[in-house]
C-alpha positions in Angstrom: 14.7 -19.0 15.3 13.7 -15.4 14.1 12.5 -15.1 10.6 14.4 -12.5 8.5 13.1 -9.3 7.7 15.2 -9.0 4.8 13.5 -10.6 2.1 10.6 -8.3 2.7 12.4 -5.7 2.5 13.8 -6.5 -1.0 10.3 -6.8 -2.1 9.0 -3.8 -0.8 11.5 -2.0 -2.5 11.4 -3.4 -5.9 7.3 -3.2 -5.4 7.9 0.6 -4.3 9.4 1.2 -7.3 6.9 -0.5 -9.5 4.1 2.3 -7.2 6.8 5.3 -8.1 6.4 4.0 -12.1 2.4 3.7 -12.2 1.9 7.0 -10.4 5.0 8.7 -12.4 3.4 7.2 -15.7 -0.5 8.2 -14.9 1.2 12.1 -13.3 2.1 12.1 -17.4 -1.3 10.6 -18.7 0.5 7.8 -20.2 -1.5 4.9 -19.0 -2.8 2.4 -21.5 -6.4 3.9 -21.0 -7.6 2.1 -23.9 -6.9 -1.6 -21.9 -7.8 -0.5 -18.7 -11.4 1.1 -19.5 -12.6 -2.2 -20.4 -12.4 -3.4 -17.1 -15.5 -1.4 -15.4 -13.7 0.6 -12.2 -10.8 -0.2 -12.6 -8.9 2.7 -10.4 -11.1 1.6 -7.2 -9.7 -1.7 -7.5 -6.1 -1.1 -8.6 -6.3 1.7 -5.6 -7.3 -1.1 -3.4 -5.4 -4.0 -4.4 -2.3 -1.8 -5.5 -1.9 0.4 -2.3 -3.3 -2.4 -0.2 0.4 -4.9 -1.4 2.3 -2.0 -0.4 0.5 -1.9 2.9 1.2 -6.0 3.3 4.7 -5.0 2.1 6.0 -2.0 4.2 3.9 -4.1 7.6 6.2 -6.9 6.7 9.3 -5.3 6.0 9.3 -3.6 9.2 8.8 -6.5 10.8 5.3 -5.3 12.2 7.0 -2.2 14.3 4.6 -0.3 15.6 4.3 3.1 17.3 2.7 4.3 20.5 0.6 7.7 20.2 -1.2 8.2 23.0 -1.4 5.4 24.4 -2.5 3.7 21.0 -0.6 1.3 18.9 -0.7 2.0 15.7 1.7 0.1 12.8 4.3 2.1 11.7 4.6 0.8 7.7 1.0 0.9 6.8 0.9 4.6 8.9 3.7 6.6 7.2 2.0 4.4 3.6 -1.3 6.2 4.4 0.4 9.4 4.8 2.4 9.1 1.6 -1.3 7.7 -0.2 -3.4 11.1 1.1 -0.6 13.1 -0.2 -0.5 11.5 -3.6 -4.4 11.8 -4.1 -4.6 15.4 -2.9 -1.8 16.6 -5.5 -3.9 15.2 -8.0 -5.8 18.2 -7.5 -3.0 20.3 -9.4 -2.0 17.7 -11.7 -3.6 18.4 -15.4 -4.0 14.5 -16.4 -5.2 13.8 -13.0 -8.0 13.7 -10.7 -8.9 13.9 -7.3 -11.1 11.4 -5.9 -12.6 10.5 -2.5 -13.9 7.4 -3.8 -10.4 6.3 -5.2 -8.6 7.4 -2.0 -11.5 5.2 0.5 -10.3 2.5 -2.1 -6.7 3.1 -0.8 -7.3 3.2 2.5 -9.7 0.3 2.8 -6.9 -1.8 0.9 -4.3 -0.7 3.2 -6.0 -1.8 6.5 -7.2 -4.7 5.1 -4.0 -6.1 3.9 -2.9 -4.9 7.1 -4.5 -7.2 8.6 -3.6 -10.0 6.6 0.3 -9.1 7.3 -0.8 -9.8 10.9 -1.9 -12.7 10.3 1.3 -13.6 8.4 2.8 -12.4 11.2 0.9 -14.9 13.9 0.9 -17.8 11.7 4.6 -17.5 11.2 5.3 -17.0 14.6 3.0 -19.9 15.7 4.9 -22.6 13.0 8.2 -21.6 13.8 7.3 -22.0 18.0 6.5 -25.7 17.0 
């Protein structure tokens, strides 16, 4: 019995749009600073943890397609995420209450292979159970 892919795709949507409110609400400087300085790097990790979901997410909801580019396989969802992730952090660069920063986007792109990897492992897990 295949699993559905629906379900992940309902919740990479509704998280997508959770993304699209952060980033809409820091574009305008109107995070709660004041709550989130307290907690000492806290863009690093909510880069890592934040863009690494929607990595888990899109791998997920795609049901772990993956493309061939010369001759290497590489996973469609977290690809066309990173794409989407390098543009956001390099528009930062004209955006008055933003920043650009490398160490912020390494954060994002560690976080999205990582949880890449842990949506392949979903994947094989899941497989593996429902073979038994």
């Amino acid at each position: 019995m295949k699993q559905s892919k629906k379900p992940w795709q309902i919740a990479f949507l509704l998280y997508f749009l959770l993304l699209l409110l952060i980033v809409i609400t820091a574009n305008g400087g109107n995070l709660p600073y004041d709550l989130l300085g307290k907690i000492p790097h806290y863009d690093v990790y909510g880069h890592f943890i934040l863009y690494g979901i929607a990595s888990f997410l899109t791998h997920l909801a795609l049901g772990g397609k993956k493309i061939v580019i010369n001759k290497i396989f590489i996973p469609l969802g977290p690809f066309l995420f990173t794409l989407i992730t390098i543009a956001e952090e390099i528009s930062q660069i004209y955006l008055p209450n933003r920043t650009f920063s490398i160490v912020d986007l390494n954060a994002s792109l560690i976080g999205i292979i990582l949880f890449y990897y842990l949506a392949e492992l979903w994947i094989f897990y899941h497989k593996k159970r429902l073979r038994e």
